[in-house]
Each structure stands twice: as structure tokens, then as C-alpha cells.
C-alpha positions in Angstrom: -70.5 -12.4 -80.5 -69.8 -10.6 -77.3 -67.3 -7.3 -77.6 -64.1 -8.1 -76.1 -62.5 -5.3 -74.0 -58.1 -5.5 -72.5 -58.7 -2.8 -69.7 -55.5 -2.2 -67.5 -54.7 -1.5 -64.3 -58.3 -2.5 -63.7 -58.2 -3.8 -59.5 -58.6 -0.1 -58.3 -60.1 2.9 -59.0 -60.9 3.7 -62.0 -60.1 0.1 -63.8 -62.8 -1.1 -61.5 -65.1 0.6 -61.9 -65.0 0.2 -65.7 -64.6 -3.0 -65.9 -67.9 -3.7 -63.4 -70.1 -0.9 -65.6 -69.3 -2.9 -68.5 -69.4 -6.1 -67.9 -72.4 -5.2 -66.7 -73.9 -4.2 -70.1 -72.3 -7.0 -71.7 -68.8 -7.1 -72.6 -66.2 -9.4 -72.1 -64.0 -8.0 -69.9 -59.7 -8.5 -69.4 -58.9 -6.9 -66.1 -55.3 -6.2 -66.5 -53.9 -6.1 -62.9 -49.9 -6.7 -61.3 -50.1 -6.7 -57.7 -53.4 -6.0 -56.5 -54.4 -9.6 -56.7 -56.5 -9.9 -53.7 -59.1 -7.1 -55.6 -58.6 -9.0 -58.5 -60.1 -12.0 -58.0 -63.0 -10.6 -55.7 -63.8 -8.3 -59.4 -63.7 -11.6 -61.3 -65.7 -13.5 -58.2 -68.5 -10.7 -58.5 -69.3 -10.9 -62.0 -69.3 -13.7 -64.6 -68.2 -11.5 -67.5 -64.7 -10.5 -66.0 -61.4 -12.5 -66.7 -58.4 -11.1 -64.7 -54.7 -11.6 -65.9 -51.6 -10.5 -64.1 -49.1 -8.8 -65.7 -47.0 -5.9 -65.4 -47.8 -4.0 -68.5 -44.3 -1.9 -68.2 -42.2 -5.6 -69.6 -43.0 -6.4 -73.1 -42.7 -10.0 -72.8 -45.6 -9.8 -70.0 -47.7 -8.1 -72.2 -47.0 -10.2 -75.5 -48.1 -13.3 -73.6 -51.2 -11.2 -72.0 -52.2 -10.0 -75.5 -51.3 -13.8 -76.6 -54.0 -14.9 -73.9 -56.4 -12.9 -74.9 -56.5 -13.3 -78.8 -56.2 -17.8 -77.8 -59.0 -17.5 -75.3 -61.2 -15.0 -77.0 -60.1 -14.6 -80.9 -60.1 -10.7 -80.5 -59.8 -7.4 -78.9 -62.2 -4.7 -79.8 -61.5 -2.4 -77.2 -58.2 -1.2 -75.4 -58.6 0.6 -72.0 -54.8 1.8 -70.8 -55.6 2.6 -67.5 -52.4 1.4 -65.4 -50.4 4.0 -64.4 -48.7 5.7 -60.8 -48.3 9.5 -59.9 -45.8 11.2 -58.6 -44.4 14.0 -56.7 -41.5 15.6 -55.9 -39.2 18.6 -56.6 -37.4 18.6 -60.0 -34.4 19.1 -59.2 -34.2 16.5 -57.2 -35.9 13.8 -59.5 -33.7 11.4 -59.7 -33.2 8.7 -62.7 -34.7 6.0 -60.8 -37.7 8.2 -60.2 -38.1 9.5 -63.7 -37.7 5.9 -65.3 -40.4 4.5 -63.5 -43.2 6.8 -63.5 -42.0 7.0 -67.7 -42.0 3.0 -67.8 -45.1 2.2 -65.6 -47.7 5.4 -67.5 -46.0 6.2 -71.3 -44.0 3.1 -72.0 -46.5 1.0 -70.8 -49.5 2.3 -73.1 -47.3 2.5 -76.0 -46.3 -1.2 -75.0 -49.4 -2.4 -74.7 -51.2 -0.5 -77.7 -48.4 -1.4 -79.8 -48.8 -5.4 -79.3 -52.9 -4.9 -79.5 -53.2 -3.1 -82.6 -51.7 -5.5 -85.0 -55.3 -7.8 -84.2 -57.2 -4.6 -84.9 -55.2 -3.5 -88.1 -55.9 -7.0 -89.5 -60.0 -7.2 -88.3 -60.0 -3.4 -89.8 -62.4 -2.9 -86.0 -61.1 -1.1 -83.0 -61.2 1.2 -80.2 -58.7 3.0 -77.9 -59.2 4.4 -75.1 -56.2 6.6 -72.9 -56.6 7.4 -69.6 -54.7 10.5 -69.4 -55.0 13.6 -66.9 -55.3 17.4 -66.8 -51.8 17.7 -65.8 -50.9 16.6 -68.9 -52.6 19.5 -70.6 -51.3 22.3 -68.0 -48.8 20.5 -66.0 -48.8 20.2 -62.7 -46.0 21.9 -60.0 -44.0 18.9 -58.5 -45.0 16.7 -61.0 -43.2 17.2 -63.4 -42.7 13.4 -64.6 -46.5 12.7 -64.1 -47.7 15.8 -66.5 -44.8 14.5 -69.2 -46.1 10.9 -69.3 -49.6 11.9 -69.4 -49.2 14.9 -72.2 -46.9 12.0 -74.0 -50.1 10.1 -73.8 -52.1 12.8 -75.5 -49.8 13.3 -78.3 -49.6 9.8 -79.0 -53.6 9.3 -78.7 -53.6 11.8 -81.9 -50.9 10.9 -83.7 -52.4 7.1 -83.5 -56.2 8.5 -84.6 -54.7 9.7 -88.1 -52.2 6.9 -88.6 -55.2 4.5 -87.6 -57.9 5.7 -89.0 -57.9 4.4 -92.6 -58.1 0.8 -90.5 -61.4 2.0 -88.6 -59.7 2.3 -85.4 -60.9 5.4 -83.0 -58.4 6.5 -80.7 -58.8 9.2 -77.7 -57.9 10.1 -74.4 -60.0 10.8 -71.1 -58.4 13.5 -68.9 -59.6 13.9 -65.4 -59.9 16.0 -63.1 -59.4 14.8 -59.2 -61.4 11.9 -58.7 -62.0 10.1 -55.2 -60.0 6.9 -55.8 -56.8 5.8 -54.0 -54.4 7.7 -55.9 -55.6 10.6 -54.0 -56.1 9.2 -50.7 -53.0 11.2 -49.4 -54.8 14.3 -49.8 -56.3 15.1 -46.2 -59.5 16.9 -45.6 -58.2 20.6 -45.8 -56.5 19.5 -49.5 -60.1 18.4 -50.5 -61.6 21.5 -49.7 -59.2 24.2 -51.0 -59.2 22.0 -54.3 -62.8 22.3 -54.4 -62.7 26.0 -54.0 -60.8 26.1 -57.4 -63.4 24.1 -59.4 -66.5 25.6 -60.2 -68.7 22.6 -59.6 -67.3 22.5 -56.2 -66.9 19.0 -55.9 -64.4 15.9 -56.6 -65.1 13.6 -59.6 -66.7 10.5 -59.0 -65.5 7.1 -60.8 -68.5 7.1 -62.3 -68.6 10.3 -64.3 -65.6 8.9 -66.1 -67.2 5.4 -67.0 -69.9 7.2 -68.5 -68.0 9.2 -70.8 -65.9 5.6 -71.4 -69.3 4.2 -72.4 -70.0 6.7 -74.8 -66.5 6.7 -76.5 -66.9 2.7 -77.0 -70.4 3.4 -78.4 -69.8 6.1 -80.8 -68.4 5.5 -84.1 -67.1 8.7 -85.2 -65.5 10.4 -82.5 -61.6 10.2 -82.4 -58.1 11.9 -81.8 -59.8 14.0 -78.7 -58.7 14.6 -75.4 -61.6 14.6 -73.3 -61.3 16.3 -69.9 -63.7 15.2 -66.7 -62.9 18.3 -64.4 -65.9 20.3 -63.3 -64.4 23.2 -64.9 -61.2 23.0 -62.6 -59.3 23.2 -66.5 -61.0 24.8 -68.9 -59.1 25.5 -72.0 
């Protein structure tokens, strides 16, 4: 029986990109999306393997009846990709509570949300994987984003509290932390952003999507590897 994998926030980007490599090698794939629906349905359209759902993962009730979906329709979830999540910026003192609540709601609420509903299937199969997408801001913080590096370094504490409270039921649990990668959350970045950023990195380039669906792979794959926060930077962060 095919591995069943929730990823969300999988329209763009990185979700994409995970959700084609995989499906690719075989897994059932649940590409969480809200309002990207157009890209949606072209993912599912391009590959057999891929079922798209919409809901925003930030509502419990939307996500109780996603997770509901999935376990009706395919009996399981064996892997949990929390991808969805928004960035960011702006001075903090003049964050307001409208800013703060959503960037908390839509990046930590959301994968505590959604991890919260899917590991009551894995506790009872004793099977599982979870995978965080989290970011290097949330292990150094990031000026201006102040929000952005809380949610993600709440992201990180949780991915290792989870691995020793989940463990005993066979369930891995880690975070991938990037770097800048070339997707659309960085398209605001013009040419002479690029290139000072890549001055900083001693790779001197910008992450691909790819180089973080190949570690993904792996972390699916491996059976003893958990409570880590993996960072994909080219040695921008190195700590």
C-alpha cells in the first residue's frame, strides 16, 4: 500500500516542488492549498498521484474536515509536510496586533493545528513522520522580522519537544531550515538584493527548491533521524 503524504501550502514554491518529486517516486500525495487554486489543479492535472484540497490550515474546523478527508479517502497519513506559512516585514515597533496575529495564526498556529489533528491517526498506527518547514531566521532572527523569526523558532521548539513526546509511538519529527531560496516569497528582492545576499554566503549562490526536496526525501526515508533542525543555507548560517 502506497505511503500517504498531507503536505501544505503545496501550490507554490516549495510545496510544489515536493509534492511533484514525490509523487513522482510514488507517494500519495495531499496538496494542501487556500487560495492558489488555479496552481492547484494544474499540480493535480500533471500527475495522477496528487489529490489537492483547499483549506486554510490557520481554522481548525477546516483542517478537522481536511484531516477527516484524508483518513475517509485514504485510511492514513504517514507523512506530515507543514509547509504553509507567509513572511513578513516591518519595524517592531510598529507591528501592530493585526500584523502579529496573522503571520502567528497562518506559520505557528497553523502547524501546531494541523500536527495536532494528524497525530492522533499516527499515535494509534504507532507509524509516522513530520516534517517542519522552518527557516534560518528562526535560529538567528532576522532584523525587521521580528514575527517571522518567533513563528519559525516556535516551530523548532515544538519540532523537539514533539520528537521526545512522540517517539515511544515511532513517530520522527524534524524541521528543515532554509536558507534564501528562489521561490515567490522572495520575488520582492531585486537584482542588487540577490547579489549582496550572495556575497554573504559562501557558496555564493541562492538555494534551489530542489536542494530542499532532497533533504525532504531523505528525512521520509530514514528511520532514525529525529528532533533536528536541518538548515539548507550554503553556509550563509553556520552555527
Amino acid at each position: 500500500m502506497e505511503e500517504v503524504v498531507l503536505i501544505t501550502g503545496a501550490s507554490r514554491g516549495i510545496g510544489r516542488e515536493l509534492a511533484d518529486k514525490l509523487s513522482k517516486k510514488g507517494y500519495k500525495i495531499i496538496a494542501n492549498y487556500n487560495k492558489s487554486e488555479e496552481q492547484a489543479k494544474k499540480l493535480k492535472e500533471e500527475n495522477k498521484n496528487i489529490d489537492i484540497y483547499k483549506a486554510d490550515v490557520s481554522k481548525r474546523e477546516e483542517v478537522k474536515n481536511m484531516i477527516n478527508y484524508v483518513i475517509k479517502e485514504y485510511g492514513k497519513i504517514d507523512v506530515l509536510i507543514n509547509n504553509a506559512g507567509i513572511s513578513g516585514s516591518n519595524i517592531f515597533t510598529d507591528v501592530t496586533d493585526i500584523e502579529w496575529n496573522n503571520i502567528i495564526n497562518n506559520n505557528l498556529y497553523s502547524t501546531f493545528c494541523v500536527t495536532q489533528e494528524v497525530v492522533k491517526n499516527m499515535i494509534s498506527r504507532k507509524q509516522g513522520c513530520i516534517i517542519n518547514i522552518s527557516s534560518i531566521w528562526g535560529m538567528v532572527g532576522a532584523s525587521c522580522e521580528s514575527i517571522y523569526s518567533v513563528t519559525k523558532a516556535g516551530i523548532d521548539a515544538m519540532t523537539k519537544s514533539l520528537a521526545k513526546e512522540l517517539g515511544p509511538s515511532n513517530i520522527r519529527v524534524n524541521s528543515v531550515a532554509p536558507g534564501i531560496i528562489d521561490t515567490d516569497m522572495n520575488r520582492d528582492l531585486n537584482e542588487d538584493d540577490i547579489e549582496r545576499i550572495k556575497e554573504e554566503i559562501p557558496l555564493e549562490k541562492i538555494g534551489k527548491v530542489k536542494d530542499i526536496s532532497k533533504c525532504i526525501e531523505w528525512l521520509i526515508e530514514d528511520d532514525y533521524t529525529t528532533g533536528q533542525v536541518i538548515s539548507i543555507n550554503g553556509g550563509w548560517v553556520i552555527i
